[in-house]
PQR file with spaces between the fields and no chain letter, atoms N, CA, C, O and H, PARSE charges and radii, in Angstrom:
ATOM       1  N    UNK     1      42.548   -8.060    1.832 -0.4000 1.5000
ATOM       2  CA   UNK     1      42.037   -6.765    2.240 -0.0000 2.0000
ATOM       3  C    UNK     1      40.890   -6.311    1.316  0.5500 1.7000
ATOM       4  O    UNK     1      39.949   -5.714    1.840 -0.5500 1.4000
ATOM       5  N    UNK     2      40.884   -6.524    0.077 -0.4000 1.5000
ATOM       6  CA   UNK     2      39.730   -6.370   -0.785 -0.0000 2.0000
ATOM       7  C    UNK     2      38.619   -7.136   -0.669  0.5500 1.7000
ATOM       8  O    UNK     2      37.514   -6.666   -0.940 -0.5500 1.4000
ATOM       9  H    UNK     2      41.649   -7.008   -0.349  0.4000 1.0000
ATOM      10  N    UNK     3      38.803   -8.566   -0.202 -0.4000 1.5000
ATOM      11  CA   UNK     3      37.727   -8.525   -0.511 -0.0000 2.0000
ATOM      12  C    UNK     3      36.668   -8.531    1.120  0.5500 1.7000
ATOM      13  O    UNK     3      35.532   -8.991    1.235 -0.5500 1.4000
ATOM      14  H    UNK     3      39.701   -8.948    0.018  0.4000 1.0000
ATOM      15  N    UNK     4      37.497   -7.881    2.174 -0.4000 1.5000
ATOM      16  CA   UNK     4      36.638   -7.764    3.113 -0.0000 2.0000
ATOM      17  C    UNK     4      36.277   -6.042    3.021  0.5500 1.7000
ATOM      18  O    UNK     4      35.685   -5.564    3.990 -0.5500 1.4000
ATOM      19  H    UNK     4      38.420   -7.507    2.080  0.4000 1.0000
ATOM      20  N    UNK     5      36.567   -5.300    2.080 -0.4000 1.5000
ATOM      21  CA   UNK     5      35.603   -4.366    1.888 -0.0000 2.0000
ATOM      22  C    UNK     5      34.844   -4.154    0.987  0.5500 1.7000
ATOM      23  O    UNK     5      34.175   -3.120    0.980 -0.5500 1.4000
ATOM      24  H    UNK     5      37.047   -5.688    1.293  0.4000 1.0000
ATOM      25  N    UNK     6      34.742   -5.238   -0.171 -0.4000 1.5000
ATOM      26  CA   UNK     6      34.578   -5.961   -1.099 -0.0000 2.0000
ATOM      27  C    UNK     6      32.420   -6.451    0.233  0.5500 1.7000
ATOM      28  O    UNK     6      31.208   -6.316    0.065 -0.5500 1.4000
ATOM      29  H    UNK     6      35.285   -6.077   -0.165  0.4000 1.0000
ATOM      30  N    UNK     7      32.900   -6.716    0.775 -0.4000 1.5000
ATOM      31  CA   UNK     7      31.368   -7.274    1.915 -0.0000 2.0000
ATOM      32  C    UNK     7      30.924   -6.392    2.722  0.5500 1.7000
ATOM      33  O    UNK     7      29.834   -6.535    3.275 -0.5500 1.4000
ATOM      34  H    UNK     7      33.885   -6.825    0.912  0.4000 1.0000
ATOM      35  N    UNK     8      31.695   -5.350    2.915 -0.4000 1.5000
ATOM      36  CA   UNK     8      31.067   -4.245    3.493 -0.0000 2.0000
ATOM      37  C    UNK     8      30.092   -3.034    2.731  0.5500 1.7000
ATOM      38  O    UNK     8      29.243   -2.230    3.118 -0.5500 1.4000
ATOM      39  H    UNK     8      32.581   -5.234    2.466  0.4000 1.0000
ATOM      40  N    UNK     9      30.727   -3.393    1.427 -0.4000 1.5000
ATOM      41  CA   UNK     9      30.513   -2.322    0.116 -0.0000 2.0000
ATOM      42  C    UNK     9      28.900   -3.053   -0.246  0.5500 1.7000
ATOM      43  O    UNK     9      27.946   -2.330   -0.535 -0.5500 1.4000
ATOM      44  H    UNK     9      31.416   -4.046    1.113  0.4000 1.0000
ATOM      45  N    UNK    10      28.787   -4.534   -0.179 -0.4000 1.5000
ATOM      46  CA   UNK    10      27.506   -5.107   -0.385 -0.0000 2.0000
ATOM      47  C    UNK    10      26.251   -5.090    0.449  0.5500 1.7000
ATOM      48  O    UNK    10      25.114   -5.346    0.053 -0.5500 1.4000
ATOM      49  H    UNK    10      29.561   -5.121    0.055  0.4000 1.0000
ATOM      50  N    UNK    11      26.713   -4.674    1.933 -0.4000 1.5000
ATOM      51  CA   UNK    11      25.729   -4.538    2.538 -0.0000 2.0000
ATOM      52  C    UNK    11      25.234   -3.649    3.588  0.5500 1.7000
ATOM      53  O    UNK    11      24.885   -3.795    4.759 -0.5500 1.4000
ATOM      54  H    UNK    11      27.636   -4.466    2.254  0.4000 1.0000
ATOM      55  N    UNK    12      25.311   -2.824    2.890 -0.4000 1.5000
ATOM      56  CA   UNK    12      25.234   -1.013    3.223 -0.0000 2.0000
ATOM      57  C    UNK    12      23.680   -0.965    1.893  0.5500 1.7000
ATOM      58  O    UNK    12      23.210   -1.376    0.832 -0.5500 1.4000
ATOM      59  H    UNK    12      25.594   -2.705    1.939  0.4000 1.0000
ATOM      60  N    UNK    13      23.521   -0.041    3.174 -0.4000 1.5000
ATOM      61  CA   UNK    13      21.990    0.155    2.330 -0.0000 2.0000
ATOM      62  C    UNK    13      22.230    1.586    0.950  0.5500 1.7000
ATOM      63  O    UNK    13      23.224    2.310    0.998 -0.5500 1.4000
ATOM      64  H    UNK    13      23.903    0.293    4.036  0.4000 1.0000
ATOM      65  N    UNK    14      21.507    1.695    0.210 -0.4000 1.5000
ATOM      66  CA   UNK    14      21.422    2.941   -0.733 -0.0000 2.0000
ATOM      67  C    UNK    14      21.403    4.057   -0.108  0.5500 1.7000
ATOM      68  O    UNK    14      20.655    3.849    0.847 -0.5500 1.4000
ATOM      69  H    UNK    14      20.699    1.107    0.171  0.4000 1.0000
ATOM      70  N    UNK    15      21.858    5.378   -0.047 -0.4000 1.5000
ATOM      71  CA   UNK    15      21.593    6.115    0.457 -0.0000 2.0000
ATOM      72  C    UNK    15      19.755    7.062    0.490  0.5500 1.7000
ATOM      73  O    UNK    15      19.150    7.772    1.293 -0.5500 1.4000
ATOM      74  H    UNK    15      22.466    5.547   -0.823  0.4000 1.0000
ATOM      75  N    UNK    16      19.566    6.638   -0.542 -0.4000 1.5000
ATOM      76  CA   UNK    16      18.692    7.307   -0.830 -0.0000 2.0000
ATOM      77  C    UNK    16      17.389    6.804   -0.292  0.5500 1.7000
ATOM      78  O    UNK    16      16.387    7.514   -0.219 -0.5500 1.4000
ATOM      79  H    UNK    16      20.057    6.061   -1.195  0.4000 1.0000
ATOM      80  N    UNK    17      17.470    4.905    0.275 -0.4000 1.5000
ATOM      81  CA   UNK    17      16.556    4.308    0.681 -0.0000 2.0000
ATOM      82  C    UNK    17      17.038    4.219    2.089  0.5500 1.7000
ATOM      83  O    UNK    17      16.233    3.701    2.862 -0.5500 1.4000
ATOM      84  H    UNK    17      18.284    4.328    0.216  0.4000 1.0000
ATOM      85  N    UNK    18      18.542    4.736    2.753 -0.4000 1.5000
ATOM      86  CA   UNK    18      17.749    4.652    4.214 -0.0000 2.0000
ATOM      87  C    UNK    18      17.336    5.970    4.702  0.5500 1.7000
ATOM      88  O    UNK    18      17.835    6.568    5.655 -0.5500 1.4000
ATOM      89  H    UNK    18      19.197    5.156    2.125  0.4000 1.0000
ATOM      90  N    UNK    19      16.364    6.367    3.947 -0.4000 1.5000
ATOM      91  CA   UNK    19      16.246    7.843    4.913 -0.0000 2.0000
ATOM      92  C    UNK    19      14.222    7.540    4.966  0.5500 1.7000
ATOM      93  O    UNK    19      13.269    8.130    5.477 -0.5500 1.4000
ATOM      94  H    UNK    19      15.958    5.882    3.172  0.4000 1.0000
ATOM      95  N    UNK    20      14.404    6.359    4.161 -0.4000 1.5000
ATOM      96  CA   UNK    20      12.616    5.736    4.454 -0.0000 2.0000
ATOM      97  C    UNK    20      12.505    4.760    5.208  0.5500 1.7000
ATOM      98  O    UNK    20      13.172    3.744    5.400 -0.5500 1.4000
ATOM      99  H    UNK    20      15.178    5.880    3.747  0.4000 1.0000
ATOM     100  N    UNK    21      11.339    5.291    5.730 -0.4000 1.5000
ATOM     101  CA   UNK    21      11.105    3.942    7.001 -0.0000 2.0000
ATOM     102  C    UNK    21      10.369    2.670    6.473  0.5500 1.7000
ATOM     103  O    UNK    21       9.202    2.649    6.081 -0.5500 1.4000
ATOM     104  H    UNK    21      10.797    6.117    5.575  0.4000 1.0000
ATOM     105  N    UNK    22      11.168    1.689    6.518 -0.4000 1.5000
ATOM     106  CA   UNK    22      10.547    0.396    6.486 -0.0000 2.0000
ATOM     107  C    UNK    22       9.634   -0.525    6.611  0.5500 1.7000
ATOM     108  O    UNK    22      10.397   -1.397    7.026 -0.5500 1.4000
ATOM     109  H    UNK    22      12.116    1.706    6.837  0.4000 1.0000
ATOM     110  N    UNK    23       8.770   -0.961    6.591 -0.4000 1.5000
ATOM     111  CA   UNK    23       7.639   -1.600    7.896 -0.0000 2.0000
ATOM     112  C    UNK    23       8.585   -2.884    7.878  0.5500 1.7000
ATOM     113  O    UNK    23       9.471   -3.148    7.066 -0.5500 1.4000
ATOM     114  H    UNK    23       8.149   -0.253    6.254  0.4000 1.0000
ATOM     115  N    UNK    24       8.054   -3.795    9.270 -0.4000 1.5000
ATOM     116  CA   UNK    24       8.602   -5.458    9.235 -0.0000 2.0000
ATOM     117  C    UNK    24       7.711   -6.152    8.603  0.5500 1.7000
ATOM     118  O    UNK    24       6.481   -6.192    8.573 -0.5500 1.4000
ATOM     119  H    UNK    24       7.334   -3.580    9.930  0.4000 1.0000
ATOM     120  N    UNK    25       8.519   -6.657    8.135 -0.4000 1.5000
ATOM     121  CA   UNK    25       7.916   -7.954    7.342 -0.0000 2.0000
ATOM     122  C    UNK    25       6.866   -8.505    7.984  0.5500 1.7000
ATOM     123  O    UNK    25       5.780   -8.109    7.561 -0.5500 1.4000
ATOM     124  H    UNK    25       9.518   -6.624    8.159  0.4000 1.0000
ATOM     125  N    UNK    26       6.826   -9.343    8.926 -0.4000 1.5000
ATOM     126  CA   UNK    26       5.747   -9.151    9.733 -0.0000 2.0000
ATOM     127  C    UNK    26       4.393   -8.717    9.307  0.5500 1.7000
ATOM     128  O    UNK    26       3.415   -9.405    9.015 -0.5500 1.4000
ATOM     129  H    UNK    26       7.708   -9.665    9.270  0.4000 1.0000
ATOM     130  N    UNK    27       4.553   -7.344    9.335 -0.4000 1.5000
ATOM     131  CA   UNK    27       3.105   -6.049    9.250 -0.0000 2.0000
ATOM     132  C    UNK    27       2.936   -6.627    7.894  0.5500 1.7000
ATOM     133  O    UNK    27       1.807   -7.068    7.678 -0.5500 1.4000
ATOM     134  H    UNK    27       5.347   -6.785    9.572  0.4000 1.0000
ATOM     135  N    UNK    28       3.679   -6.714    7.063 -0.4000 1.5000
ATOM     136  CA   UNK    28       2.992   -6.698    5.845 -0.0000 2.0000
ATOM     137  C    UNK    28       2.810   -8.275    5.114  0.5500 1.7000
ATOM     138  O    UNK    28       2.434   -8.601    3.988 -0.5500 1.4000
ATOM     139  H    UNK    28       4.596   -6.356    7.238  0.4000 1.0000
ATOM     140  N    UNK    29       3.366   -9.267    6.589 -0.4000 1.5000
ATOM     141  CA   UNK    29       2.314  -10.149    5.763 -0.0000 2.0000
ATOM     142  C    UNK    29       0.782  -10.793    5.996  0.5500 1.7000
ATOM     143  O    UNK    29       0.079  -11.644    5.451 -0.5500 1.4000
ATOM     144  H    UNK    29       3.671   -9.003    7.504  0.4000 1.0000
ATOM     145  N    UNK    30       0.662   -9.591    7.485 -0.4000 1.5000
ATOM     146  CA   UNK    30      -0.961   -9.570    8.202 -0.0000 2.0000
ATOM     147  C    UNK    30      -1.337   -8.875    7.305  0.5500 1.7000
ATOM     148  O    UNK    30      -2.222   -9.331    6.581 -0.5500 1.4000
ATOM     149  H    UNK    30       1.233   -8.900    7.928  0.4000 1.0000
ATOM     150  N    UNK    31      -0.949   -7.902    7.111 -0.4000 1.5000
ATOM     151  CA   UNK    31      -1.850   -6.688    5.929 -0.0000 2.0000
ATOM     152  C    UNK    31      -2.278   -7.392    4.444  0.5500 1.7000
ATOM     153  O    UNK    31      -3.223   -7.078    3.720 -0.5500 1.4000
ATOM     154  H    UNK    31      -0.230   -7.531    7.699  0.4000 1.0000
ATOM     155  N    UNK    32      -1.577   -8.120    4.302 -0.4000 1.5000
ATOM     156  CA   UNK    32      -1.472   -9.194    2.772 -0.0000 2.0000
ATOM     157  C    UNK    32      -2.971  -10.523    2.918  0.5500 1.7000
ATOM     158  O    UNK    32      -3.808  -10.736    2.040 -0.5500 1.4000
ATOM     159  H    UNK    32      -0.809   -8.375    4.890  0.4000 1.0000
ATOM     160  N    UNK    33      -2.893  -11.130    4.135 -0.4000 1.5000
ATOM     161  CA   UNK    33      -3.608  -11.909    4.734 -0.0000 2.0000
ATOM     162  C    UNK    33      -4.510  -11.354    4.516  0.5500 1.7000
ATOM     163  O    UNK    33      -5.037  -11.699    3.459 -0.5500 1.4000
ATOM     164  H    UNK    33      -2.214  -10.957    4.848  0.4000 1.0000
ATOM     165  N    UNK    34      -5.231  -10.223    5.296 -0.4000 1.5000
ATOM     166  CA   UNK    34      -6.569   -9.818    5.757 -0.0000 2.0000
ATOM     167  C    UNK    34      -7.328   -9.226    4.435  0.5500 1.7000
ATOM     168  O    UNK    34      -8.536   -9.420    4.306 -0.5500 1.4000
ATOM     169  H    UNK    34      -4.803   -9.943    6.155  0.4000 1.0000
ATOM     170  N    UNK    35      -6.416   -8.336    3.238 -0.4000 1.5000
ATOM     171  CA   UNK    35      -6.773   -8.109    1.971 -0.0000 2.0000
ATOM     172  C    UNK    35      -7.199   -9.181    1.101  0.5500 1.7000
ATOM     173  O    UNK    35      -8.093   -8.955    0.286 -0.5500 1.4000
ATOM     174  H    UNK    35      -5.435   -8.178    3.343  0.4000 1.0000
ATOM     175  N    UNK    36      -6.635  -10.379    1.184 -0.4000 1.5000
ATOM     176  CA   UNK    36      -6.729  -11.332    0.386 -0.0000 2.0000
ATOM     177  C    UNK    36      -8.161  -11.923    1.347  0.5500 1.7000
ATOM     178  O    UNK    36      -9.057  -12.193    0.548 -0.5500 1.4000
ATOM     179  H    UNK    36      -5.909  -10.563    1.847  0.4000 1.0000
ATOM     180  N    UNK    37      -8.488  -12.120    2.432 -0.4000 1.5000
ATOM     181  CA   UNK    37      -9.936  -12.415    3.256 -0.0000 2.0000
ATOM     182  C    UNK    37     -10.741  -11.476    2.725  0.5500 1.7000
ATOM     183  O    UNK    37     -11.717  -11.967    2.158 -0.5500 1.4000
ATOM     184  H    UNK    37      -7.759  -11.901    3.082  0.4000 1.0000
ATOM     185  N    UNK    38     -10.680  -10.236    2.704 -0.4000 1.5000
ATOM     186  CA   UNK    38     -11.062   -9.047    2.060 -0.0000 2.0000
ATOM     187  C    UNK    38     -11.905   -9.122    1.093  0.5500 1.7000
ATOM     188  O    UNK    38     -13.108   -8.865    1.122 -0.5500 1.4000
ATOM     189  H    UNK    38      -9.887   -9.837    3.164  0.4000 1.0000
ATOM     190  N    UNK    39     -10.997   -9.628   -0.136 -0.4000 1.5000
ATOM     191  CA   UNK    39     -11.390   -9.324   -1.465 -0.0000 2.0000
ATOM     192  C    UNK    39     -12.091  -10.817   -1.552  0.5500 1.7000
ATOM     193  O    UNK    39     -12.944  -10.829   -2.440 -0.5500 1.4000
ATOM     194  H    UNK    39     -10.020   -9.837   -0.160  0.4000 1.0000
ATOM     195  N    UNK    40     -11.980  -11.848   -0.990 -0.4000 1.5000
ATOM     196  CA   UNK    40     -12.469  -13.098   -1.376 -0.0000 2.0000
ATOM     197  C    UNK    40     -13.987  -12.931   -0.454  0.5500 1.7000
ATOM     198  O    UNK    40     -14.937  -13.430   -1.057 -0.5500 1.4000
ATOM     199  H    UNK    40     -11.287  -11.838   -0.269  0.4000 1.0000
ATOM     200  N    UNK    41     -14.274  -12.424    0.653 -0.4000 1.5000
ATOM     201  CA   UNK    41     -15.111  -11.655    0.901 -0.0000 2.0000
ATOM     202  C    UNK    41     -16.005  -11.584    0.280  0.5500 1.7000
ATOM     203  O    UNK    41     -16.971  -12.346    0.226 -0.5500 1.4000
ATOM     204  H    UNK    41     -13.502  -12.018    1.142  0.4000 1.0000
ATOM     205  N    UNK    42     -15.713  -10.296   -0.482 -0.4000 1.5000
ATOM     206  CA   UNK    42     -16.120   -8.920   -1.710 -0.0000 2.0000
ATOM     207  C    UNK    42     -16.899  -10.309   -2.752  0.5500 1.7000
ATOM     208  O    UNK    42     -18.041  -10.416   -3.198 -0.5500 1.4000
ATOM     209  H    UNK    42     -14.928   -9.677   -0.438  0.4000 1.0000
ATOM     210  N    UNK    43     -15.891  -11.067   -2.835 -0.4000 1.5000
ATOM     211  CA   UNK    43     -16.098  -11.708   -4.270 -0.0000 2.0000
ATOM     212  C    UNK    43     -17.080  -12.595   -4.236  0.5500 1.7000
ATOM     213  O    UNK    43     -18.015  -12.623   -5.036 -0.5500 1.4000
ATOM     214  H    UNK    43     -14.963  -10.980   -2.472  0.4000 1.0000
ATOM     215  N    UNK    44     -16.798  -13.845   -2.709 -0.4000 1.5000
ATOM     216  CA   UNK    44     -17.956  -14.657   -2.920 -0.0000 2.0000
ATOM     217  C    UNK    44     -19.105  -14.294   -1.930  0.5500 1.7000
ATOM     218  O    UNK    44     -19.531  -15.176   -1.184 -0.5500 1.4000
ATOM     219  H    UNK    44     -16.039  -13.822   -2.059  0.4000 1.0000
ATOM     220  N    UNK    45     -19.650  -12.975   -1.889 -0.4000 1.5000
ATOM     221  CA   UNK    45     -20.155  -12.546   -1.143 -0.0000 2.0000
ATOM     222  C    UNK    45     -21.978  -13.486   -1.209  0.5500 1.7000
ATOM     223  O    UNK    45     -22.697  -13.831   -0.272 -0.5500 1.4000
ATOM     224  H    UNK    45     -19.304  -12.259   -2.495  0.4000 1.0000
ATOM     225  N    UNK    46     -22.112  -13.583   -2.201 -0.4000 1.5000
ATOM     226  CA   UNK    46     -23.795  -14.190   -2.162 -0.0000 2.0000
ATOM     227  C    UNK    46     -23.415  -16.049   -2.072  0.5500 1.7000
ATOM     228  O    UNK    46     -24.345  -16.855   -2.044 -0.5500 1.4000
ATOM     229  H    UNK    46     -21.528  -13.304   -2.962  0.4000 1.0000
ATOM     230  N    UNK    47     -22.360  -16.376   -2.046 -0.4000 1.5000
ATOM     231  CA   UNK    47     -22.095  -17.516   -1.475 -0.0000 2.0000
ATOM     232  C    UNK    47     -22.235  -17.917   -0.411  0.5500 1.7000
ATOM     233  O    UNK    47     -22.852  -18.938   -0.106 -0.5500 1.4000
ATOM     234  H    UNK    47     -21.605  -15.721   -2.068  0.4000 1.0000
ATOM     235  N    UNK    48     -21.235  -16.566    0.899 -0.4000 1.5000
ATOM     236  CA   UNK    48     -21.418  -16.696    2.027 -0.0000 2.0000
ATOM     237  C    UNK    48     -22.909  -16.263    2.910  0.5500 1.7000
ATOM     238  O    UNK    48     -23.200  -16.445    4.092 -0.5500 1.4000
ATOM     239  H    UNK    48     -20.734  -15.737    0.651  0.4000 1.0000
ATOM     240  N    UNK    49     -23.588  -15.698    1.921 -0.4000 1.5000
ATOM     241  CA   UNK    49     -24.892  -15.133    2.300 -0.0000 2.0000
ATOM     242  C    UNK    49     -26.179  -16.490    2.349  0.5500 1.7000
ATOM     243  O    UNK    49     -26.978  -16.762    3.245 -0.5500 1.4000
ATOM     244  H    UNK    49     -23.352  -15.550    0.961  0.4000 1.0000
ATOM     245  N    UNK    50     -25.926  -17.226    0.819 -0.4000 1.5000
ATOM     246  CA   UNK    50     -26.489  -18.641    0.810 -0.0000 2.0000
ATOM     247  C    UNK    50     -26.766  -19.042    1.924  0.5500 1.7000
ATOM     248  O    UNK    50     -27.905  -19.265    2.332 -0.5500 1.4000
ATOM     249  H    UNK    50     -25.277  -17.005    0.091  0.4000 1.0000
ATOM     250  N    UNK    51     -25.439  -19.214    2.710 -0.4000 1.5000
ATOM     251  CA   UNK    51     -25.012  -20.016    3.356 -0.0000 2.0000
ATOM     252  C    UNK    51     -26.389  -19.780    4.798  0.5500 1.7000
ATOM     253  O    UNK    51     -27.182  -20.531    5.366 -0.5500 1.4000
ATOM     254  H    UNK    51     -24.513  -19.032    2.379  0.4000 1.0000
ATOM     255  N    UNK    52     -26.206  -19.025    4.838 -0.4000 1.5000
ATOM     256  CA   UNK    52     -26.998  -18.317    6.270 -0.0000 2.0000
ATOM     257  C    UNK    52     -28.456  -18.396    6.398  0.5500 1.7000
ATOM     258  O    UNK    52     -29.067  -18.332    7.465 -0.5500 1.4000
ATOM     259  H    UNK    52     -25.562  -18.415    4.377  0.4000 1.0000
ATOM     260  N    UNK    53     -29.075  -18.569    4.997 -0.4000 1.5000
ATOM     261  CA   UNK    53     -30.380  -18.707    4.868 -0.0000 2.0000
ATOM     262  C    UNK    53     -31.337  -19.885    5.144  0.5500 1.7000
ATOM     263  O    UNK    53     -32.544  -19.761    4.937 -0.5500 1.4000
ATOM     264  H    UNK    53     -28.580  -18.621    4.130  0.4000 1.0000
């Protein structure tokens, strides 16, 4: 009997964190993607400019 509330007790969220909304995983690993295109962008910017000339 313990220890099946012993697994219920583990996977119950904090109270204090479900009252925030989540995003899916998902969203944030397009959002992660496109920042990292982003900043590499930003960075080799007169590289990709070379390129065109």
């Amino acid at each position: 009997m313990e220890d099946n509330n012993q697994d219920t007790n583990q996977n119950k969220i904090p109270s204090k964190m479900a009252r925030l909304a989540w995003p899916k995983a998902k969203y944030g690993v397009i959002l992660a993607v496109i920042i990292i295109i982003l900043v590499n962008l930003i960075y080799y910017k007169d590289f990709f400019l070379s390129l065109f000339k």
